[in-house]
C-alpha positions, 0 to 999 in steps of 0.5 A, a space after each residue: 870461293 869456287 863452287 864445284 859441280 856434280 860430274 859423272 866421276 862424283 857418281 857412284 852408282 851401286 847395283 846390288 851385294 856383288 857390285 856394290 860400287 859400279 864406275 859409270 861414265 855417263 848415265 842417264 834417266 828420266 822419268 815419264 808421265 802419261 797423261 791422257 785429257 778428258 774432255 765432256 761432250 762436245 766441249 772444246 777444252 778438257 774437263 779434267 786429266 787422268 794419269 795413265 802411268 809414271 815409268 822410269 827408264 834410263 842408261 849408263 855406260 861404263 868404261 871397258 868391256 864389262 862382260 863381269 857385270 852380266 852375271 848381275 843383270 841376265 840369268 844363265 839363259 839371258 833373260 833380265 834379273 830382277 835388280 833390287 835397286 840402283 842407287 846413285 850417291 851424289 857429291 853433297 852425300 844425297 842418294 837417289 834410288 831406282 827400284 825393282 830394275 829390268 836391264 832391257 838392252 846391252 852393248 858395247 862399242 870398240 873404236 881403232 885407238 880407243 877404249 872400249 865402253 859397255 852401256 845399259 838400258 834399263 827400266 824402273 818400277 819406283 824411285 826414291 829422293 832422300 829415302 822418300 819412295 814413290 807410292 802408287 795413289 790406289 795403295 793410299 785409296 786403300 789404306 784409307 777405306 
């Protein structure tokens, strides 16, 4: 038996009512954690961490010049939408979402003898895997007093 893998084609990336199925060619995000080391006086191995902040950024292309797609991401003066969220279907049926979206930068690239192909940069304010969506650890100190 042949297993199959996950590819870009297998992806389905959905950017709200208007689009709500958007062919990428490639698309990309990753997820950062700042970390900051506490150390006590005069020692030379940290105490303990404080996490500073989780942010998620990333960036899709898509085949030809997508100028459609700006009516989605950029108000009449430009300026980023608001996105609800960007949610990627994957091959086992499994989705995984990115909230609250800000498109941070645009472009596109012609070459003699090919396509053209439009990307986006974006960030994200939350993520979700299966429906679980990330919390942020001083809402559930709230909740709790």
């Amino acid at each position: 038996m042949v297993s199959r893998k996950e590819s870009a084609a297998d992806i389905v990336v959905s950017v709200g009512e208007d689009f709500p199925e958007v062919v990428v060619e490639s698309l990309s995000v990753t997820k950062n954690v700042d970390i900051e080391t506490i150390y006590g006086s005069g020692q030379t191995l940290p105490d303990g961490y404080a996490i500073n902040q989780v942010s998620y950024e990333g960036s899709m292309s898509c085949k030809g010049n997508r100028q459609d797609l700006d009516s989605a991401f950029f108000d009449e003066n430009g300026i980023p939408r608001v996105l609800g969220s960007i949610t990627i279907t994957h091959l086992d049926g499994g989705e995984t979402a990115f909230y609250d979206i800000l498109v941070t930068s645009e472009g596109y690239e012609v070459n003699s003898g090919e396509t053209v192909e439009t990307s986006y940069e974006f960030i994200a304010m939350s993520k979700s895997i299966g429906g679980e969506k990330d919390t942020d650890p001083s809402d559930v100190a709230e909740d709790s007093e």
